[in-house]
N, C-alpha and C positions, 0 to 999 in steps of 0.2 A: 687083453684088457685086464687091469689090477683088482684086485676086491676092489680097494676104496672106491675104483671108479665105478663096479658094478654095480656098488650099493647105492650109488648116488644115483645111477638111472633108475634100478628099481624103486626107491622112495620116489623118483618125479611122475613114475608111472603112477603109481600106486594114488599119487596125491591127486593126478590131472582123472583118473577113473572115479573117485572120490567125487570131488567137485562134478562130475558128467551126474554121478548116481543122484548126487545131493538135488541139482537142479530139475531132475526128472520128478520129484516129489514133492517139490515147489509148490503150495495150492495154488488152484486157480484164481482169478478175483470173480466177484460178483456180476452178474451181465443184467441188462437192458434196466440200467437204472431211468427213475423218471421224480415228478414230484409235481406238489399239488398246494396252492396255498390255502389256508382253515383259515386265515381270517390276517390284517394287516402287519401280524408280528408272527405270525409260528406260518411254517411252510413243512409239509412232511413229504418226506423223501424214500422212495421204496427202492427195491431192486429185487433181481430172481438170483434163486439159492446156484451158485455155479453146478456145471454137470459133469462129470467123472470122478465123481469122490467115491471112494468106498463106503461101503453101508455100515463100518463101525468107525467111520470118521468123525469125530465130535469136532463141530467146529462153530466159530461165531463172527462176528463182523464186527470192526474198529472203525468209525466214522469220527474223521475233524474238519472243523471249519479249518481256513488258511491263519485264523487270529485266535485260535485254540490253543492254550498250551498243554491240556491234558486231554485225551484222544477219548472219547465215553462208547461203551462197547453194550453191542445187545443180542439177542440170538433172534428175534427178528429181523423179517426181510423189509423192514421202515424204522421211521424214525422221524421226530417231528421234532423241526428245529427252530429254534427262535432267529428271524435275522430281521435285525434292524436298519437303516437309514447310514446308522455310522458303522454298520458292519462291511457296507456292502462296497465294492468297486464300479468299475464302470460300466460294467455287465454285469453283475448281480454278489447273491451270495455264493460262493462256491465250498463244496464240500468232497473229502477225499474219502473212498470207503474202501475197503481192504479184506480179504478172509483172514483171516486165523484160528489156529486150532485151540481149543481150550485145555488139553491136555496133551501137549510136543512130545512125541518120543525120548525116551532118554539116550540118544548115539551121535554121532558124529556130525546127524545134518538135521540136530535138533535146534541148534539155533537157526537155522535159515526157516524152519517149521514155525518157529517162535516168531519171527519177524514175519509171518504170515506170506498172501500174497501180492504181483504188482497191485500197487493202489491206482485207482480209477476216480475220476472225475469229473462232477456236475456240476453247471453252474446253475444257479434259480431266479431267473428275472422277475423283478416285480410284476405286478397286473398293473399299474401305474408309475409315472415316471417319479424318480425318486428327486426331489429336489429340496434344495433351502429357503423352506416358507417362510421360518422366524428367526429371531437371534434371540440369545439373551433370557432364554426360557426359565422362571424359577417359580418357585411354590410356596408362600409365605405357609409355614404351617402354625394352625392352633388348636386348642383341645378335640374339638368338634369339626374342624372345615378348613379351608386350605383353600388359599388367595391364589392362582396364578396368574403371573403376566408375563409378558414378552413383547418384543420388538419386531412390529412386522416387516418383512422385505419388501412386501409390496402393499399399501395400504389400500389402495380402490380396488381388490381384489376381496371377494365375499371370502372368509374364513371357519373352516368346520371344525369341530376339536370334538373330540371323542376318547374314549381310555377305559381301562380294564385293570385288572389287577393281573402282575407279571404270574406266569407257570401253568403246568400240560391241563393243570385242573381247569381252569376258566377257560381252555380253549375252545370255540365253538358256541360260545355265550355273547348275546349280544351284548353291543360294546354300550356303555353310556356315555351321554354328549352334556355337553355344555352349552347349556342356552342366555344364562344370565351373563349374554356380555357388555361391557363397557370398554369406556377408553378415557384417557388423557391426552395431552396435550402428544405424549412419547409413545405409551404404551398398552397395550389392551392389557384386560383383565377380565379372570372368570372365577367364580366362587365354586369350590368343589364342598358337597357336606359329607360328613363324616367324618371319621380318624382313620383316613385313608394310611395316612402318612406313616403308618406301622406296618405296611407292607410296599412291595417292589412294585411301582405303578407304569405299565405302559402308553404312549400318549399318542395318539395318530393325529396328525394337522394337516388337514386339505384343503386347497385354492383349486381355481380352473389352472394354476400352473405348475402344479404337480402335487407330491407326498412326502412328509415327512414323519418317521417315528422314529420314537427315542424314549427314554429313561429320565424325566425332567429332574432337577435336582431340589430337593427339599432346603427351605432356609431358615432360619429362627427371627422371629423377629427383631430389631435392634434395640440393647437395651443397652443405655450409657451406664456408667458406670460413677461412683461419687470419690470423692479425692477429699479427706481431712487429714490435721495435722493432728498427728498423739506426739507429744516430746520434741525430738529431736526427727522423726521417721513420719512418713506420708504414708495414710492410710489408703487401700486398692478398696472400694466393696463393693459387689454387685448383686443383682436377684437372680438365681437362676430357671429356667426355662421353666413353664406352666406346663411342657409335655414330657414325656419320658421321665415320670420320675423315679423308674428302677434303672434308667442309665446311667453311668457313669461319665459327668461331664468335664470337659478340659475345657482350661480357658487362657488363651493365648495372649498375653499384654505385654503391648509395646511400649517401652517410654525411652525419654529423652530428656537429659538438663543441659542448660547453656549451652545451647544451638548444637547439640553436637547430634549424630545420628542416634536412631529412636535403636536399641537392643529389644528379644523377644525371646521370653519367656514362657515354655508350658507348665502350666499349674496343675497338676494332676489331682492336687489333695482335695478333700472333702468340704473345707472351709470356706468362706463366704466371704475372704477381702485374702490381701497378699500387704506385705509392709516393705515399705520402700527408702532407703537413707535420705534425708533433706539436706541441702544446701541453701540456705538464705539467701544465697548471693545469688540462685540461679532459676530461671523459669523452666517449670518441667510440663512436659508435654506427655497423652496417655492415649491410647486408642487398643481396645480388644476386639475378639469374638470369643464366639464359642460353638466347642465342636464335642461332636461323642466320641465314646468310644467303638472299635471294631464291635465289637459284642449286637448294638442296637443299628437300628434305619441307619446309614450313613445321610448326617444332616450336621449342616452348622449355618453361621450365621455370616454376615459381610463383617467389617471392620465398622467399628462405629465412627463417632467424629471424635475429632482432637479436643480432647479436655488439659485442658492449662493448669496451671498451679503456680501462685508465685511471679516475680519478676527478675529481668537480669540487671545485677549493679554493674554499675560501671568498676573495671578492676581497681583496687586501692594504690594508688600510686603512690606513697609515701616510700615505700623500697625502691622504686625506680629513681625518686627523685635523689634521695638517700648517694644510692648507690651511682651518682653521676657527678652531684654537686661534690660531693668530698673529696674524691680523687684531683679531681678541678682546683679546689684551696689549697689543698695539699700540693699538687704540681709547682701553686701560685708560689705558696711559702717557702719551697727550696728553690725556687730561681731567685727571688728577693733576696733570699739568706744569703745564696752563693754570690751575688751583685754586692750585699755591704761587706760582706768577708772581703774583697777584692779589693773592696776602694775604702779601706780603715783597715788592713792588712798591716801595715805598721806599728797600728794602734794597740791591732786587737793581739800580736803575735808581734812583738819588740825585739831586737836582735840584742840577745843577751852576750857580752865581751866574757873570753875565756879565762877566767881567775889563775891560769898557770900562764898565760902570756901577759898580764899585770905583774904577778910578782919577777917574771923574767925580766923585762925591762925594768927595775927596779934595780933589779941586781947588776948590771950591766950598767949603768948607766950614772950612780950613787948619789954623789950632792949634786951633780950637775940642775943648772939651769933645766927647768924643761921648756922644750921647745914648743915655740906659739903653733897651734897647729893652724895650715893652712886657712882660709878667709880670712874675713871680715872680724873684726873684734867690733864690739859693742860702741859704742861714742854718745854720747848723753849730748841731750839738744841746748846749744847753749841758753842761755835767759838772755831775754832782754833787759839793759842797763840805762836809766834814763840818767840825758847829762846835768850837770850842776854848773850850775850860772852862779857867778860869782862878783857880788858890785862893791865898790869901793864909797866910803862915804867920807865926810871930813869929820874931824874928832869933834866938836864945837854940837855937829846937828843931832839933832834928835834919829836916835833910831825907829827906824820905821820898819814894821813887819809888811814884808811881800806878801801879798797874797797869792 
């Protein structure tokens, strides 16, 4: 056998020993995990510390949900998770947990230490079926108190609505309900008090046909917006919200002139109208909301209604006409022109006789007679000549005048 080739077995050896050592130190995962739910949104989840570890193994546990994108790690054998309605599958919430070591060796089979061990997994069924009680859930918010309504799925079914304030702190606290309800024609309604609306709110809604909870979404109320003319430009101005007044508000306006699609705009700035170019000839069309920024409660508002401005003219047609008739007279006048060029062509463009073939025949030809030239010569129309009657008288008689 060659070096080259001996070295090549010994590194396969070397590397396939490696990977056997690497895997033998692999940690274990966590065993008989279980869980328990505290109340219709937080479910804690425990498990036993695994067994064969060394007694100077530091190590800790990496737990994710399946819709986690960042893994949250604890040195506890629990952990209490929040799992909502829209978290969940068709089996429940499920969560993956893992050991790892908090400080990996520094050698060769310190990243597989880093990557911890197999990850294990539970899933956590509701105590009730999870189901779609409402549609359409929002929060009108105002200083003090907060409007919500929604759309039921199933109206002749009683409805229960209760809520908390989202995090570990309120866990285990009873939840408060809403009893002031009403309805409309579409949709219920419940008066929440307080300025809940500055924190993360949890909402549980129960029928006899199952459970729903969620994160309802906060809305502003609609405030139209006014439209005047400064100059030549159309004035945007609006009032902003009566809540959050350390937020920083955006506000999104859409418009449109002569029918054409509405463009959309974010306003970031501080000010209290936006300026818009005008056209007289055209009807413009306006619809906003408004929203925060990342920093405060994620909250905005719907679109309002279409605010007008203006009407559409009809386009000016003097250029179209213009630009149709003239070519039209113009065609008219060089066919006309070219028809009397044609037929006074004689007239207008006479065949002038060549002044060096006059003096030739001249020369040529001297005293002679000149010749009658072909046709007709002129003849003058004779007169008429009346005749003369002539009578004879005898000398003796009187003359007598004829008459």
């Amino acid at each position: 056998m060659t070096l080259p080739q001996e070295l090549f077995v010994f590194l396969t050896c070397s590397a396939v020993i490696l990977v056997f050592h690497c895997e033998a130190d692999r940690l274990p995962p966590p065993t008989e995990l279980s869980y328990k739910w505290l109340d219709p949104f937080t479910v804690n989840v425990s498990w036993l510390k695994p067994t064969g570890l060394l007694d100077n193994c530091d190590i800790e546990y990496e737990v994710q949900s399946l819709k986690d994108t960042n893994p949250r790690r604890t040195t506890l054998t629990n952990i209490k998770c929040t799992c909502m309605t829209e978290d969940m599958d068709s089996d429940g919430c499920k969560y993956t947990i893992r050991t790892v070591s908090k400080n990996p060796p520094e050698d060769w089979c310190a990243p597989i230490l880093r990557n911890g061990s197999t990850p294990v997994t539970i899933t956590t069924k509701a105590p009730k079926p999870q189901a779609e009680v409402v549609k359409d859930f929002k929060c009108l918010t105002y200083p003090n108190e907060m409007n919500c309504s929604w759309i039921p799925v199933n109206s002749s079914l009683k409805l229960k609505l209760s809520y908390r304030i989202c995090g570990n702190s309120e866990v285990g606290k009873p939840l408060k309900s809403c009893d002031e309800f009403y309805s409309d024609e579409k949709r219920g309604n419940c008066n929440l008090k307080g300025a809940i609306y500055k924190e993360d709110i949890c909402m549980c809604v129960e029928t006899e046909a199952g459970r729903s909870t969620f994160k309802p979404s906060f809305v502003l109320p609609l405030r139209n917006m006014s439209v005047t003319k400064e100059g030549d430009k159309l004035k945007l101005s609006w009032t902003p919200p009566e809540i959050g007044k350390t937020c920083h508000w955006i506000y999104e306006v859409c418009y449109g002139r002569c029918s054409e699609p509405m463009e959309c705009k974010n306003i970031t700035t501080q000010d209290k109208h936006f300026m818009v170019a005008y056209d007289k000839r055209c009807r413009y069309e306006f619809k906003s909301r408004t929203m925060n920024s990342i920093y405060c409660t994620a909250i905005r508002s719907d679109f309002t209604e279409v605010v007008t401005y203006g009407t559409n003219e009809p386009p000016d047609g003097t250029l179209t006409v213009v630009a149709i008739v003239i070519p039209v007279i113009l065609s008219i006048c060089v066919i006309l022109s070219c028809y009397c060029f044609r037929r006074h062509r004689a007239i207008i463009c006479p065949i002038i006789p060549d002044p060096s073939a006059i003096f030739k025949e001249m020369m040529m030809n001297g005293n002679k007679e000149l010749k009658t030239p072909p046709g007709n010569l002129y003849t003058p129309v004779p007169e008429p000549i009346e005749p003369c009657k002539i009578t004879l008288v005898p000398e003796n008689s009187v003359l007598q005048q004829n008459s």
